[in-house]
PyMOL commands that place a pseudoatom at each C-alpha (Angstrom):
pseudoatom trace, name=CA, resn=UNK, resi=1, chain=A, elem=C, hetatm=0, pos=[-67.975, -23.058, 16.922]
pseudoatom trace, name=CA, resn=UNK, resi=2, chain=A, elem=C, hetatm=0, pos=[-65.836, -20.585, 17.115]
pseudoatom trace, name=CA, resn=UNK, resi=3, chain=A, elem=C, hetatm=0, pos=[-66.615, -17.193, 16.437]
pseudoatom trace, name=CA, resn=UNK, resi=4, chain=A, elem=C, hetatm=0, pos=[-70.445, -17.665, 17.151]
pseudoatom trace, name=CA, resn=UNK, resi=5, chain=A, elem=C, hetatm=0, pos=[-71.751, -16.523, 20.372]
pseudoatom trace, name=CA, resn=UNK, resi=6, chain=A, elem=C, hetatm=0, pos=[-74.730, -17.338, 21.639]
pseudoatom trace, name=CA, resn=UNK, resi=7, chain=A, elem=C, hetatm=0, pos=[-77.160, -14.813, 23.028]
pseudoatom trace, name=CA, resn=UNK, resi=8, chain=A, elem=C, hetatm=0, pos=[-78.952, -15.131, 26.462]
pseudoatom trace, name=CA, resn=UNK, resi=9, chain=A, elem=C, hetatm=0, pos=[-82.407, -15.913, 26.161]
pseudoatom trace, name=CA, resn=UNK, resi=10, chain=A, elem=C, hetatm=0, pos=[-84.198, -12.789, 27.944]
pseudoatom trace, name=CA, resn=UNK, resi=11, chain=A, elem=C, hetatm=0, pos=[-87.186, -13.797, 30.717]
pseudoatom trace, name=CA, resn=UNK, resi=12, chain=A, elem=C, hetatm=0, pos=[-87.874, -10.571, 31.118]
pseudoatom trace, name=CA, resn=UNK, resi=13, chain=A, elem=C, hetatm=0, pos=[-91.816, -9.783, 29.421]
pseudoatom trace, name=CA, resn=UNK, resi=14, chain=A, elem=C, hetatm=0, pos=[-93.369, -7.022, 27.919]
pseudoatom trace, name=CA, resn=UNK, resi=15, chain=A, elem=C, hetatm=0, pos=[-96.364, -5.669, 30.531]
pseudoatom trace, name=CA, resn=UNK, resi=16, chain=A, elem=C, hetatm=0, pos=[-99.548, -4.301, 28.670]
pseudoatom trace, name=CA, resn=UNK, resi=17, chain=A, elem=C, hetatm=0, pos=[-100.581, -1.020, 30.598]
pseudoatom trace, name=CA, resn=UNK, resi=18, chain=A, elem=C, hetatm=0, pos=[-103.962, -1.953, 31.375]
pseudoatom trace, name=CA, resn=UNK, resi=19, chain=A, elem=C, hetatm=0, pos=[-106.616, 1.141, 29.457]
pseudoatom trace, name=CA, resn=UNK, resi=20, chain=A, elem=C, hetatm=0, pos=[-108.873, 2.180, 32.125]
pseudoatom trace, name=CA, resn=UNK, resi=21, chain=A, elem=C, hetatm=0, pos=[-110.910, 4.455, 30.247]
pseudoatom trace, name=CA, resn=UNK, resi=22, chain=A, elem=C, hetatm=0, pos=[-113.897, 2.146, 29.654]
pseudoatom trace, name=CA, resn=UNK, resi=23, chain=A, elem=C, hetatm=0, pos=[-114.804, 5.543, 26.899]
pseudoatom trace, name=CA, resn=UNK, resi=24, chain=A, elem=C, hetatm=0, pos=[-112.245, 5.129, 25.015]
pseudoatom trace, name=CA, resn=UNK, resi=25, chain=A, elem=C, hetatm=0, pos=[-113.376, 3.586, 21.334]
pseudoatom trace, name=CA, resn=UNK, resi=26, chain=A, elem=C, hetatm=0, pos=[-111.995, 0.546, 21.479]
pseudoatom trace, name=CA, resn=UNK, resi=27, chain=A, elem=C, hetatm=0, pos=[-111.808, -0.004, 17.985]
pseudoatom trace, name=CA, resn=UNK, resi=28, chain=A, elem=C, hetatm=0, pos=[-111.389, 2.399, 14.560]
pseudoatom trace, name=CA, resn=UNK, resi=29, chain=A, elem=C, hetatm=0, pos=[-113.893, 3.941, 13.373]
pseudoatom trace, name=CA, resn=UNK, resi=30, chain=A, elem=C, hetatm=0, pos=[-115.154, 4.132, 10.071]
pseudoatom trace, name=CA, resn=UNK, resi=31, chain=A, elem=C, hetatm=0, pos=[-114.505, 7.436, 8.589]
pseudoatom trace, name=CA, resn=UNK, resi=32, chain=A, elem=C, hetatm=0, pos=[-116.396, 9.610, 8.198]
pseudoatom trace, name=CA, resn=UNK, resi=33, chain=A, elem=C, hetatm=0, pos=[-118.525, 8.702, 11.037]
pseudoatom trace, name=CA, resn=UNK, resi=34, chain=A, elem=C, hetatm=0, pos=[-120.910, 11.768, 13.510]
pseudoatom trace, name=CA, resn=UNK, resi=35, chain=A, elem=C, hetatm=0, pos=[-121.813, 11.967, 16.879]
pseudoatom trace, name=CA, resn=UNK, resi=36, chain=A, elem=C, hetatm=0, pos=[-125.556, 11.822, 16.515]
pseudoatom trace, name=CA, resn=UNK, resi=37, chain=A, elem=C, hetatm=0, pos=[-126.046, 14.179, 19.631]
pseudoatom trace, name=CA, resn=UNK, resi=38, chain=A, elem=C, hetatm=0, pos=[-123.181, 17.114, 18.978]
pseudoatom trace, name=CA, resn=UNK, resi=39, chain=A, elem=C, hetatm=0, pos=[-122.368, 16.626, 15.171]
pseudoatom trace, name=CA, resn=UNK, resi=40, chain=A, elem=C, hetatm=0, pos=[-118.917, 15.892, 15.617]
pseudoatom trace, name=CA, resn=UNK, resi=41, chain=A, elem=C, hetatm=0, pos=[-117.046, 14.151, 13.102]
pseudoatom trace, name=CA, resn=UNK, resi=42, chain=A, elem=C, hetatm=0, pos=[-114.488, 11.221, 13.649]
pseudoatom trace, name=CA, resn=UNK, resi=43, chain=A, elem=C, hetatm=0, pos=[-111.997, 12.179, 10.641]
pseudoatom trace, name=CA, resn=UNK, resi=44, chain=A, elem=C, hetatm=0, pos=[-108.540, 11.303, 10.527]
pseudoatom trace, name=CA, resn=UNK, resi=45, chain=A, elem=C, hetatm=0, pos=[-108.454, 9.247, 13.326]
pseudoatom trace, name=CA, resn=UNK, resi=46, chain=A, elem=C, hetatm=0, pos=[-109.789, 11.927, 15.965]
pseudoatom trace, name=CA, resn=UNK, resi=47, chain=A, elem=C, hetatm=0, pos=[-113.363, 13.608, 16.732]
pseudoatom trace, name=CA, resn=UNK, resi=48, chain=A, elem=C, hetatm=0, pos=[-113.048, 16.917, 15.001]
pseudoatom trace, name=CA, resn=UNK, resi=49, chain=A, elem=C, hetatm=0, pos=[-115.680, 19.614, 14.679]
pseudoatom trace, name=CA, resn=UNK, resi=50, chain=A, elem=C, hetatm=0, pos=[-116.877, 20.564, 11.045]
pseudoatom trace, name=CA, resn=UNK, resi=51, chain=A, elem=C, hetatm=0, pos=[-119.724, 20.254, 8.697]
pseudoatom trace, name=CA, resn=UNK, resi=52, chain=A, elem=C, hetatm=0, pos=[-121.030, 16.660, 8.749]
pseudoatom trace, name=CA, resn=UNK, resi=53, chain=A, elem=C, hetatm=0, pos=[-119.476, 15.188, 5.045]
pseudoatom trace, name=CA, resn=UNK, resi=54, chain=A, elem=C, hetatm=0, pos=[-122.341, 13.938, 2.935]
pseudoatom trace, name=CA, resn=UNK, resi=55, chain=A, elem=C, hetatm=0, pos=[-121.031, 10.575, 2.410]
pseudoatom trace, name=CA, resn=UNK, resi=56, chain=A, elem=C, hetatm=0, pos=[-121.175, 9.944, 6.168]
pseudoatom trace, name=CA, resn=UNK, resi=57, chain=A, elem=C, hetatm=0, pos=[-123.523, 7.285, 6.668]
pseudoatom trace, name=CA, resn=UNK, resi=58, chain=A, elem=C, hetatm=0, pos=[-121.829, 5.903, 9.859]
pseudoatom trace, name=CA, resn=UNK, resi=59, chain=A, elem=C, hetatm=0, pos=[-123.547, 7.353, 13.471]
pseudoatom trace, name=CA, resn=UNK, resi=60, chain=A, elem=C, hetatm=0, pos=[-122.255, 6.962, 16.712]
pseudoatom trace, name=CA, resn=UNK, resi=61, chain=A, elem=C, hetatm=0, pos=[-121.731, 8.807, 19.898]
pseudoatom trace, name=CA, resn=UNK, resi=62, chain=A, elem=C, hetatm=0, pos=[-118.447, 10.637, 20.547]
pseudoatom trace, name=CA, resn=UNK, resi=63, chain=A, elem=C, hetatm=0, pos=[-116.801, 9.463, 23.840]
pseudoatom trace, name=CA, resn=UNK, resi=64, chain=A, elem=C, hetatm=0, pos=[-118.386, 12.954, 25.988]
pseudoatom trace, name=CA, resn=UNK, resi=65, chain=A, elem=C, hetatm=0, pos=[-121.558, 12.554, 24.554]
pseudoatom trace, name=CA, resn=UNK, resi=66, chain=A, elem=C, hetatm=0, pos=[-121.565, 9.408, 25.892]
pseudoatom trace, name=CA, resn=UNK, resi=67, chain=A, elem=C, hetatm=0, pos=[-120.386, 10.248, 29.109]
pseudoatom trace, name=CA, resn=UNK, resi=68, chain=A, elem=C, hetatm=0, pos=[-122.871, 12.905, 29.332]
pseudoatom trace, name=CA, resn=UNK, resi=69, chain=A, elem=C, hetatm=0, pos=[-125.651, 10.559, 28.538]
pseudoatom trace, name=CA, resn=UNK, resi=70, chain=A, elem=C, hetatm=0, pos=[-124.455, 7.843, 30.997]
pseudoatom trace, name=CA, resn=UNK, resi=71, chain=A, elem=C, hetatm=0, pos=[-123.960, 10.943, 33.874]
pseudoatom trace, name=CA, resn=UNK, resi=72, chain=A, elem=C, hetatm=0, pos=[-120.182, 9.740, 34.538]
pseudoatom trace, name=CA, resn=UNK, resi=73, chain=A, elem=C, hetatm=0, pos=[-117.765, 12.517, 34.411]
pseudoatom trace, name=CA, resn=UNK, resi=74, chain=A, elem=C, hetatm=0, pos=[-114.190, 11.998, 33.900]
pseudoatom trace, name=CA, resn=UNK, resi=75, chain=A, elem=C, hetatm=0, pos=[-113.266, 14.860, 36.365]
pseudoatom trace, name=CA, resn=UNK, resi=76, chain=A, elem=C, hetatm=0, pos=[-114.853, 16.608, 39.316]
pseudoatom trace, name=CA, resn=UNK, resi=77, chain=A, elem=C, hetatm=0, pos=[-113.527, 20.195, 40.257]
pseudoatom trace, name=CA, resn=UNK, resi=78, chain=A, elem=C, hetatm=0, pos=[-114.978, 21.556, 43.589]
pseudoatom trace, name=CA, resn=UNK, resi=79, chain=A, elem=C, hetatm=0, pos=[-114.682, 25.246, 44.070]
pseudoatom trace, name=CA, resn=UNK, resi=80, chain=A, elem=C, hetatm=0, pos=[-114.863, 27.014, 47.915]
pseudoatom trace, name=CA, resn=UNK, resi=81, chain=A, elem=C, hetatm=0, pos=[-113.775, 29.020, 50.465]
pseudoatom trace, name=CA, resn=UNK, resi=82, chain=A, elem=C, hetatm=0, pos=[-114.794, 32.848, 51.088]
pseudoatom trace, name=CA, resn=UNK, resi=83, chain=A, elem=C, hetatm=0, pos=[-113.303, 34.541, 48.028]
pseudoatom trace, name=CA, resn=UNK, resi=84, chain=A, elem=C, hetatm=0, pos=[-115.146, 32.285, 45.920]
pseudoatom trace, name=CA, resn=UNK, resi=85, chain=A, elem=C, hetatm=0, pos=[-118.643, 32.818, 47.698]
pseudoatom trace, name=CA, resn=UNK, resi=86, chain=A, elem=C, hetatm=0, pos=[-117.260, 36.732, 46.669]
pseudoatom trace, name=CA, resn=UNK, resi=87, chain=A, elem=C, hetatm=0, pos=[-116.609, 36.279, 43.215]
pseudoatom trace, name=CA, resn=UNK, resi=88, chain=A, elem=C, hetatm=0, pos=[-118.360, 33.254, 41.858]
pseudoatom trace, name=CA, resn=UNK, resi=89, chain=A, elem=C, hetatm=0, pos=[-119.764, 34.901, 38.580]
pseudoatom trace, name=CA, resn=UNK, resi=90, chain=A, elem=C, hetatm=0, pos=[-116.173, 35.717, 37.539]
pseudoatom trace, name=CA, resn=UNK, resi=91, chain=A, elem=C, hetatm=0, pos=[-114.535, 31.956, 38.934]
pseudoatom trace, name=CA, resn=UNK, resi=92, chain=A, elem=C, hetatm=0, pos=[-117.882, 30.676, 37.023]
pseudoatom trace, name=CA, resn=UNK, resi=93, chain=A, elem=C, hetatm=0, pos=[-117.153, 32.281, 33.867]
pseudoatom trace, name=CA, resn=UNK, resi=94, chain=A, elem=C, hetatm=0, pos=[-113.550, 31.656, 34.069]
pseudoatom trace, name=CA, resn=UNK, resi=95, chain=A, elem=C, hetatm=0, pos=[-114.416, 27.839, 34.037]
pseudoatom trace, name=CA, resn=UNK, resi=96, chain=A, elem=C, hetatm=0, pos=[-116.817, 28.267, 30.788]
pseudoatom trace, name=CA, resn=UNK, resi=97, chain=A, elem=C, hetatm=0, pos=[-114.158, 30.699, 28.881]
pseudoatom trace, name=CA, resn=UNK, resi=98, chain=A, elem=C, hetatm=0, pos=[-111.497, 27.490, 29.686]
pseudoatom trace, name=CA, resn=UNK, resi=99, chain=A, elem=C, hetatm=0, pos=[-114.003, 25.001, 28.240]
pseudoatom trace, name=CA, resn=UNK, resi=100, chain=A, elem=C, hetatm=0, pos=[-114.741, 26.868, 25.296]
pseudoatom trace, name=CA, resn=UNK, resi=101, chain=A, elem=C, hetatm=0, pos=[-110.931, 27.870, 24.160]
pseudoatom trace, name=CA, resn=UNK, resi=102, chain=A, elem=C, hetatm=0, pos=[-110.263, 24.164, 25.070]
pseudoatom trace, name=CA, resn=UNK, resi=103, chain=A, elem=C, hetatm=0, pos=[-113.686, 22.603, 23.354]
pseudoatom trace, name=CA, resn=UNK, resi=104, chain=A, elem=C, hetatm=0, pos=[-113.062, 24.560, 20.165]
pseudoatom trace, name=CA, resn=UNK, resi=105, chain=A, elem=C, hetatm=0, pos=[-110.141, 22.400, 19.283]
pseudoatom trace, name=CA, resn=UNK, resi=106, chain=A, elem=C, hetatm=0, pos=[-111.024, 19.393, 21.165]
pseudoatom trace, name=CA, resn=UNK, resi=107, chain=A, elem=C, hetatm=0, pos=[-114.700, 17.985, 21.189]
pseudoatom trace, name=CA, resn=UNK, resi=108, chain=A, elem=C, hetatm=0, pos=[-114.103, 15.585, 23.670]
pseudoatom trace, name=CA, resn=UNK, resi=109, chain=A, elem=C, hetatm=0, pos=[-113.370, 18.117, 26.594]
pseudoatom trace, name=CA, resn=UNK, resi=110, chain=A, elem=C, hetatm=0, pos=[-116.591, 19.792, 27.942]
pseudoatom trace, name=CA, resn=UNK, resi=111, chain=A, elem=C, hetatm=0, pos=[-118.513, 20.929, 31.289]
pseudoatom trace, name=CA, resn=UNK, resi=112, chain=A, elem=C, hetatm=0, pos=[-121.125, 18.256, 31.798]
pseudoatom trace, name=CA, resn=UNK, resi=113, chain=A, elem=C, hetatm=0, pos=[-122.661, 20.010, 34.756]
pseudoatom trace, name=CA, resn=UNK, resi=114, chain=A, elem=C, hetatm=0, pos=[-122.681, 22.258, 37.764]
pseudoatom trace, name=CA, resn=UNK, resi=115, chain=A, elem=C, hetatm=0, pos=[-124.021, 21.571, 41.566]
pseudoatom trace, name=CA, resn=UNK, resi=116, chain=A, elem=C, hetatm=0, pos=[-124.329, 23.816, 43.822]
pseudoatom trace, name=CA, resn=UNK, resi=117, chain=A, elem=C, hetatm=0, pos=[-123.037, 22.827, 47.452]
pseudoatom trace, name=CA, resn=UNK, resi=118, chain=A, elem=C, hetatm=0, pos=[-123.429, 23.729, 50.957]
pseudoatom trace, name=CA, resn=UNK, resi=119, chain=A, elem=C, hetatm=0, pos=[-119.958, 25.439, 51.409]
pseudoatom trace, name=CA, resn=UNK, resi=120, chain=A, elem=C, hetatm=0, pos=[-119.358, 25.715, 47.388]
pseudoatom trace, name=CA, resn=UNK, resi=121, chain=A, elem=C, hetatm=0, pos=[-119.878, 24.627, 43.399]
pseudoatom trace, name=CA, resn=UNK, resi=122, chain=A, elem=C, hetatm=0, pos=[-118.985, 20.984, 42.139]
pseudoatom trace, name=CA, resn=UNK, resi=123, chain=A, elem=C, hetatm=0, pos=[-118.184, 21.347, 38.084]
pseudoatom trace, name=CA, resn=UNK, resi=124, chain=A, elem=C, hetatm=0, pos=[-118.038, 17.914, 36.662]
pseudoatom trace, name=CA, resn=UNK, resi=125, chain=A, elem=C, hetatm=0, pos=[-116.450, 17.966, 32.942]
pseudoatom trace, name=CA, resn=UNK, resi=126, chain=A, elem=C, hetatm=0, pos=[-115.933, 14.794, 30.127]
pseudoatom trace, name=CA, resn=UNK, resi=127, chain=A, elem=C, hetatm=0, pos=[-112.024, 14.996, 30.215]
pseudoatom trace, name=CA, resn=UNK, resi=128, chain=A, elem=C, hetatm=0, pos=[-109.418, 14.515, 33.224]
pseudoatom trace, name=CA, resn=UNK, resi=129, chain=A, elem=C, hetatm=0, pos=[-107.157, 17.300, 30.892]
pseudoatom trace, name=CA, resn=UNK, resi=130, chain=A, elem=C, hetatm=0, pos=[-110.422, 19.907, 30.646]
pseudoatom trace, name=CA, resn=UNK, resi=131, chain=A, elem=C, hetatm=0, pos=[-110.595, 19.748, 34.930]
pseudoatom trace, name=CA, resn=UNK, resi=132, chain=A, elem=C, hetatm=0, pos=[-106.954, 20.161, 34.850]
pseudoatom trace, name=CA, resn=UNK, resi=133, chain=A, elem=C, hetatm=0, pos=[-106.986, 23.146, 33.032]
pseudoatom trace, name=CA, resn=UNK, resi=134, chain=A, elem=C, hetatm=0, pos=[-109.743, 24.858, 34.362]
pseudoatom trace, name=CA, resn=UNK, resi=135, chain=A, elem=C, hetatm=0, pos=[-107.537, 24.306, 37.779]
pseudoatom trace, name=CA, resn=UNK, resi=136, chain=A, elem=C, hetatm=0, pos=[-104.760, 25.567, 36.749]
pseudoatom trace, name=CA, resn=UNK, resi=137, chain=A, elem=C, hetatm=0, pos=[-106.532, 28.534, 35.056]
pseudoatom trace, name=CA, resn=UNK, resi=138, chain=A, elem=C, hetatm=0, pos=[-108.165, 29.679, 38.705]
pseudoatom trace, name=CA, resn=UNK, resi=139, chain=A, elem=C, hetatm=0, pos=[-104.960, 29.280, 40.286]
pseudoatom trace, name=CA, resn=UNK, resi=140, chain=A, elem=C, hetatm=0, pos=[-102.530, 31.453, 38.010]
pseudoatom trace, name=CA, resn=UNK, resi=141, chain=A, elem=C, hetatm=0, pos=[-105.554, 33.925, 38.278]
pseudoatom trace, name=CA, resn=UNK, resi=142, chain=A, elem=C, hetatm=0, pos=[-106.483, 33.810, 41.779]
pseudoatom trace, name=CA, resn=UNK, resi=143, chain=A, elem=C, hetatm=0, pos=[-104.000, 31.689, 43.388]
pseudoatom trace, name=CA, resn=UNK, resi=144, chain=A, elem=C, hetatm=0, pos=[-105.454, 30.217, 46.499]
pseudoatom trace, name=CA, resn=UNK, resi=145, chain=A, elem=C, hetatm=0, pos=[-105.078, 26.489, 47.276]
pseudoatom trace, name=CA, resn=UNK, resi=146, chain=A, elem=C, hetatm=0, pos=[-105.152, 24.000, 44.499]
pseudoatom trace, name=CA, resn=UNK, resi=147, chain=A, elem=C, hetatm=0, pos=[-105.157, 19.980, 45.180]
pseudoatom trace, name=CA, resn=UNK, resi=148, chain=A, elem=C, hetatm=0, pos=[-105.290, 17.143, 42.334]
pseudoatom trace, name=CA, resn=UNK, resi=149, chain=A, elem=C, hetatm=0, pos=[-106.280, 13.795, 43.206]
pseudoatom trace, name=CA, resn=UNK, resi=150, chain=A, elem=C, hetatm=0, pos=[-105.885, 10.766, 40.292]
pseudoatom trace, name=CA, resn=UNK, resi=151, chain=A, elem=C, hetatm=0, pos=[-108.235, 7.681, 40.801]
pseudoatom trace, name=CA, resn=UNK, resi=152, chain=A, elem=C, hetatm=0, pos=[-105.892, 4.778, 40.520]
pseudoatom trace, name=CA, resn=UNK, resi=153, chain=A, elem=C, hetatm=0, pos=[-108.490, 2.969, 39.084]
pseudoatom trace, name=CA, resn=UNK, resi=154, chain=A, elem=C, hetatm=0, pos=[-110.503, 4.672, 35.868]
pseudoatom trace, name=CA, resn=UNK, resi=155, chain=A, elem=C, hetatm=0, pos=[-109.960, 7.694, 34.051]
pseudoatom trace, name=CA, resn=UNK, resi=156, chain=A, elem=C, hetatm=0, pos=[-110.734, 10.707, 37.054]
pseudoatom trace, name=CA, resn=UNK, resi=157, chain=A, elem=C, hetatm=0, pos=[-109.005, 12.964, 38.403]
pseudoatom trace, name=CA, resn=UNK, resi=158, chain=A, elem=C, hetatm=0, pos=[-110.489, 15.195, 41.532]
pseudoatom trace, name=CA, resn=UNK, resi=159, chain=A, elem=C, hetatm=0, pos=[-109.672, 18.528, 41.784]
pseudoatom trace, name=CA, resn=UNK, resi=160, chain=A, elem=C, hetatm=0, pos=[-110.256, 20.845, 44.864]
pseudoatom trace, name=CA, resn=UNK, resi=161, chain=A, elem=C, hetatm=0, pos=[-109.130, 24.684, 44.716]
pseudoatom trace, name=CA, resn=UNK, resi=162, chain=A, elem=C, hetatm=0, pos=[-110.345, 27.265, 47.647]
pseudoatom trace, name=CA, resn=UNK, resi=163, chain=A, elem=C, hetatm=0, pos=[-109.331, 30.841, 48.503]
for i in range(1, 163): cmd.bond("trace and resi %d" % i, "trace and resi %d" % (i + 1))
show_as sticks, trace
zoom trace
């Protein structure tokens, strides 16, 4: 047998990364198919926003609306300090101009509410990537301190900026 070599047999394995998201769709869905609650259509493999087709005769709720309905946000920003207390119409509407830039091309990210708090305001959005931005938004305008924390388990991330 010469000439033939014989390959080791690899024990290595592949390891599934485990989806944590329990939001995520977990299977396609039929296209066209609208959120019943915010009219956005799944086309092309994403949630999009536009008129609702009129052969769409598939309803279900997009991923936020759901999360909105079920009162579990994906990320939890918590705004403080003094210079907040000072300016907290302009850090508030900061927030809402991030969310709507950010909402217009993706449905999914939105501000699901806002609680006021003894020393501050806790915003709560639908997306990890909308709480991210709206972070990183207050601190390239205002600086100040800015600290992320990423559940290890689930989709969450907790944000925390004061000044």
């Amino acid at each position: 047998m010469k000439g033939q070599s014989k390959s080791p047999t690899r024990r290595d394995r592949l390891i599934r990364e485990r989806v944590h998201d329990a939001y995520k769709t977990r299977k396609k869905l039929p296209e066209p198919t609208v959120c019943p609650d915010c009219l956005a259509v799944f086309h092309k493999g994403r949630w999009q926003w536009g008129a609702r087709p009129p052969d769409s005769h598939n309803e279900e709720r997009c991923p936020a609306c759901h999360r909105i309905h079920d009162k579990y946000p994906a990320g939890f920003i918590t705004l403080s300090g003094q210079f907040f207390q000072e300016h907290k119409a302009e850090i508030v509407n900061l927030a809402h101009n991030v969310e709507l830039n950010a909402k217009a091309q993706h449905p999914l990210q939105r501000i699901m509410f806002e609680e006021e708090k003894d020393d501050g305001l806790l915003i709560t959005t639908t997306d990890i990537h909308l709480a991210r931005g709206i972070g990183e938004a207050l601190h390239r305008a205002y600086h100040g301190e800015l600290d992320y924390q990423y559940a290890e388990e689930g989709n969450i991330l907790q944000l925390s900026w004061k000044r």
